[in-house]
C-alpha atoms as one frame of an Amber mdcrd trajectory, in Angstrom:
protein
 -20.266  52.259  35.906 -17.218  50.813  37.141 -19.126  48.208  38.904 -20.643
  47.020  35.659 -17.652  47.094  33.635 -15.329  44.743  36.400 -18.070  42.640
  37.532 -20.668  42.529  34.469 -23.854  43.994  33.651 -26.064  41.953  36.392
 -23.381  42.252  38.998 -23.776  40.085  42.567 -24.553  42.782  45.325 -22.039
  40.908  47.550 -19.085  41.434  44.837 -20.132  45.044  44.283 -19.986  45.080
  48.133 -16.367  44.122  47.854 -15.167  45.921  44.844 -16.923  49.179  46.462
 -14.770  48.680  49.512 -11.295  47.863  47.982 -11.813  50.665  46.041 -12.268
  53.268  48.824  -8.779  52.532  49.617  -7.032  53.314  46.044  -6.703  56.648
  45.489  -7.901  57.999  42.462  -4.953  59.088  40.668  -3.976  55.450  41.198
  -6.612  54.240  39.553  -6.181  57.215  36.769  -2.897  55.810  36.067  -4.013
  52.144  35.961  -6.675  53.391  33.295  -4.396  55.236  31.241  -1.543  52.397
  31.543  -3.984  50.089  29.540  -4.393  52.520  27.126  -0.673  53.099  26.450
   1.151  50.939  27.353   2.452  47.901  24.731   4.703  45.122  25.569   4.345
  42.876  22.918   7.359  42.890  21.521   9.336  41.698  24.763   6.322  38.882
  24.333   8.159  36.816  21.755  11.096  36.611  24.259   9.203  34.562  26.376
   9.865  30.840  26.579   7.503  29.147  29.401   4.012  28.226  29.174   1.356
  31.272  29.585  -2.181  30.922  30.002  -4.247  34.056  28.808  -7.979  34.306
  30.279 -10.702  36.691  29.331 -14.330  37.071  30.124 -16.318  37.227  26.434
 -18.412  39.918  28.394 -15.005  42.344  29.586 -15.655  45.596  29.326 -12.053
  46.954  29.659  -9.982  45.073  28.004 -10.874  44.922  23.890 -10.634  41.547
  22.576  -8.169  42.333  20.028  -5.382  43.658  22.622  -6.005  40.106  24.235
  -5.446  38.155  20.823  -2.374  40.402  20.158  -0.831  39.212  22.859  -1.518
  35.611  22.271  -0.578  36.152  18.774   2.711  38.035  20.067   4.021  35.250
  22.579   4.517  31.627  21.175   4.541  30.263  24.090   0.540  31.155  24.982
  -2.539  29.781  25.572  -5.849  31.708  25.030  -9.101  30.529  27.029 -12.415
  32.297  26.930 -14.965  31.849  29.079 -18.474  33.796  29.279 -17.648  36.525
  32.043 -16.916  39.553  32.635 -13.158  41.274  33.318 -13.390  40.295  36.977
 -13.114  36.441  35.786 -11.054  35.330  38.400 -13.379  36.169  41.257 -17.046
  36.384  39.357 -16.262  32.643  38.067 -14.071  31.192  40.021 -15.099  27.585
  39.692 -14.481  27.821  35.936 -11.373  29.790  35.935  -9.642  27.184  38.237
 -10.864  24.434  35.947  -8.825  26.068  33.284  -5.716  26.718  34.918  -5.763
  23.221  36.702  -6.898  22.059  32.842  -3.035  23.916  31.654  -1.171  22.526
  34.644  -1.744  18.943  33.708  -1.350  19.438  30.075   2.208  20.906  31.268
   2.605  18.049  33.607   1.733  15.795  30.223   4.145  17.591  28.361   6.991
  17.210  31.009   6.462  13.730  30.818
């Protein structure tokens, strides 16, 4: 289950591979806290203090993390940028081609800006 909600429904049997192994070294009440953290826990209200450039990512297929908590915190911080692309919560490493081209995409629109 946790496989499929990190890495997506069809996961690659090398990334479950790797998430299998990291795992084995957090112990669970770690991972217990993590869990219940993203239930809890709200910062949005320190978000409007923020003043540089944030780029938000999330996979339209995440499992963990409900869309709306993602646009409340793009709606919460001025300052933000929200990208979607189609993957799951594990964006970073599942598509990492794509992810890059985003936050290389939000780097030069900074450098742009600067200019």
């Amino acid at each position: 289950l946790t496989e499929r909600v990190l890495l997506g429904l069809r996961p690659n049997s090398a990334w479950v591979a790797r998430l299998r192994a990291t795992l084995s070294g957090v112990p669970g009440t770690t991972l217990s806290a993590r869990a219940a953290g993203v239930r809890t826990i709200d910062v949005t209200r320190h978000l409007m203090k923020v003043r540089c450039p944030i780029l938000l990512r999330q996979g339209r297929r995440d499992l963990l993390i409900p869309r709306k908590a993602t646009q409340k915190i793009a709606a919460s911080c001025p300052t933000s940028r929200l990208e979607w692309l189609d993957a799951p919560h594990m964006l970073l490493s599942t598509h990492a081609a794509e992810a890059a081209a985003l936050i290389e995409a939000f780097c030069q629109s900074l450098d742009r800006a600067a200019r």
